[in-house]
N, C-alpha and C positions, 0 to 999 in steps of 0.2 A: 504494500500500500504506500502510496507517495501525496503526501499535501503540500498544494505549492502555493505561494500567495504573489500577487503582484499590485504595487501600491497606483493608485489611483490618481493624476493628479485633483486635488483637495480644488474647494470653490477660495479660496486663500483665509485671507483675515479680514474679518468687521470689524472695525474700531464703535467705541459705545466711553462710557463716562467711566468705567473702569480701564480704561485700556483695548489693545485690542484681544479681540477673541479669535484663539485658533483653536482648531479642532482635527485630530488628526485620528487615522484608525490602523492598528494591523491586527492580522490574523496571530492567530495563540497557536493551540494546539489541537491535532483529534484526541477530543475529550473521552470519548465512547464509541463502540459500534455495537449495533444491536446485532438481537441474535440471527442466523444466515445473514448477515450483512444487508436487512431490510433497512437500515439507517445507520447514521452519522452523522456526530454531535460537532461541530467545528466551533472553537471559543474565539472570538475576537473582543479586542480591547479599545476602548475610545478614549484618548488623551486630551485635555481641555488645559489650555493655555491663557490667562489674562481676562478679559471680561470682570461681570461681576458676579458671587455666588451667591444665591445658591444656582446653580446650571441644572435645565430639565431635559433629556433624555429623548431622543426617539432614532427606535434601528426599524429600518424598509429594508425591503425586497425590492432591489431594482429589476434586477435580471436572473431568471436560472434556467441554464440551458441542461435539457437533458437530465431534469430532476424535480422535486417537488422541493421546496426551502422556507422556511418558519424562523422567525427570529423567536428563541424562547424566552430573553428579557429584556421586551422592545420598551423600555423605559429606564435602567440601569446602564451605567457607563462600561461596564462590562457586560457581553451579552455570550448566545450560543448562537448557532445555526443548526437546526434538525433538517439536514439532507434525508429524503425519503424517495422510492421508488428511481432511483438511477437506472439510466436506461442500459441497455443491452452493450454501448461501448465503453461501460466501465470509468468513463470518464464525467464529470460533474461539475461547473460553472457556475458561479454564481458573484452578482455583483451585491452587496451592501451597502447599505448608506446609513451613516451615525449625520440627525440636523444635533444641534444644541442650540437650547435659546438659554440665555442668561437672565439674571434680574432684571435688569434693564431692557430685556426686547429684542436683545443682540442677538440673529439665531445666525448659524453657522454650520457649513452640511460637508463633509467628505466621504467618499467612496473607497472601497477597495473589493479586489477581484480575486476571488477565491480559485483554484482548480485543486478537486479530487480525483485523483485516481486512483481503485481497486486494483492492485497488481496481483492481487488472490482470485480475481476474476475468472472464471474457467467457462 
């Protein structure tokens, strides 16, 4: 099994009365596989830089190719991805997106692009 992650360019920085606000995402690790390999848990992390706090959370589903994809804590700065039903090439796509708004109103979005691959795939 191989997880490869590729960073996304981010929408940059909003500046706000705190400073500015950046907000930045990467992939973690495969947290879990269920059993026959009907899912996969992938953890990514959202890093928030400047703004004001407290900072409110939200993870989308941009894109997933060739799978079904669930953010499982689409309000926490740390979230999962539950990859489900991967299709037949073993291979699994998906884009993320962490916004952040701050106290202030300051919201701020970055992307990044996941690739799964089952190399147990028979």
């Amino acid at each position: 099994m191989t997880f490869a992650a590729r960073q996304h360019g981010g929408s940059g920085a909003a500046g706000g009365a705190g400073g500015l606000l950046s907000v930045s995402v990467s992939p973690a690790i495969v947290t879990d596989e269920g059993l026959l390999r009907n899912y996969t848990t992938l953890g990514i992390v959202g890093t928030v830089e400047g703004g004001v706090a407290p900072y409110t959370y939200s993870w989308s589903i941009v894109s997933a190719l060739d799978c079904f994809a669930v953010p499982l804590s689409p309000t926490a700065s740390t979230s999962a991805i539950r990859l489900s039903s991967i299709g037949l090439s073993s291979i699994a796509e998906v884009v993320a997106r962490l916004t952040v708004t701050d106290a202030d109103g300051t919201a701020q979005s970055d992307d990044t692009s996941i690739t799964y691959t089952n190399t147990d795939y028979r």
